[in-house]
C-alpha positions as CSV (number, residue, x, y, z in Angstrom):
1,X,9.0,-2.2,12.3
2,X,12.5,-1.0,11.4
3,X,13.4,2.5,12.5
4,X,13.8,5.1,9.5
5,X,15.7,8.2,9.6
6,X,14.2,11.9,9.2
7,X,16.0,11.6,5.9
8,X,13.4,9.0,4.2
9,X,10.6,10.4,5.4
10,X,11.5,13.5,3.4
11,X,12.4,11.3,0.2
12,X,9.2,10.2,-1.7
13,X,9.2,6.6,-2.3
14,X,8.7,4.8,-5.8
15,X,5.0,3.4,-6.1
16,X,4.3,1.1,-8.6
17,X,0.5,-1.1,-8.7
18,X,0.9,-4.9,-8.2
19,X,-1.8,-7.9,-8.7
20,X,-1.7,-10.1,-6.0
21,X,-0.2,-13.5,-7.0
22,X,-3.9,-15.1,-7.2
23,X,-5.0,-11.7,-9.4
24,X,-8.0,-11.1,-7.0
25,X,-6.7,-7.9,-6.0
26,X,-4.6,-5.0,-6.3
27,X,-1.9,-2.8,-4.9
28,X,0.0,-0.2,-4.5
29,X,3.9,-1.0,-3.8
30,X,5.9,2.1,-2.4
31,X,9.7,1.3,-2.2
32,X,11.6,4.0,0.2
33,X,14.6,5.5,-0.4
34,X,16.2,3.1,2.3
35,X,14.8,0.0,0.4
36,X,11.9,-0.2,2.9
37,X,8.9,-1.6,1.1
38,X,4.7,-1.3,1.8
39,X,1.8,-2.3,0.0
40,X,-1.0,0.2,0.4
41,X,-4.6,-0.6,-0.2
42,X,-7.2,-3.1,-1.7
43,X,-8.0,-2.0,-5.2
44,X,-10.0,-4.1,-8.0
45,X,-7.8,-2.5,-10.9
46,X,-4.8,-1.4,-12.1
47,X,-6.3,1.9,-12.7
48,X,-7.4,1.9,-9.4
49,X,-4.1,1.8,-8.4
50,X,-3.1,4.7,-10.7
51,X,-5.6,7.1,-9.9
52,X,-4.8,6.6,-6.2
53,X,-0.9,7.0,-7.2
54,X,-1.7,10.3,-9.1
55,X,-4.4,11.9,-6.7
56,X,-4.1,10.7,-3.4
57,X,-1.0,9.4,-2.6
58,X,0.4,13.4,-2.2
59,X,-2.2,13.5,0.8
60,X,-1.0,10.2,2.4
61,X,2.4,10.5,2.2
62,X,1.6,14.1,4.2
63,X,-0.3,12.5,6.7
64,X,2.4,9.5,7.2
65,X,5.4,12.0,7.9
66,X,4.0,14.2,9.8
């Protein structure tokens, strides 16, 4: 894994939901500040995605920068 300044972890990433190529699954794609991309979980939906964007993702990001 490629080391990231203090900056970027500061900076909130852009998250976006993805379908996996074969559409069994979903995803959530967070792009960093640095152009550092991660998918984050295994949802069903696209809506899954979104809810996780707008209600949980606040809580994550905490929990990964601290």
């Amino acid at each position: 894994m490629a080391t990231r300044n203090m900056t970027d972890f500061f900076s909130k990433p852009t998250m976006t939901s993805q379908t996996l190529k074969d559409g069994s699954a979903w995803y959530v794609r967070l792009t960093w500040p640095d152009g550092h991309a991660e998918h984050v979980g295994d949802f069903h939906s696209e809506s899954e995605c979104d809810d996780w964007i707008s209600y949980k993702s606040e809580a994550w990001l905490k929990a990964k920068t601290k």
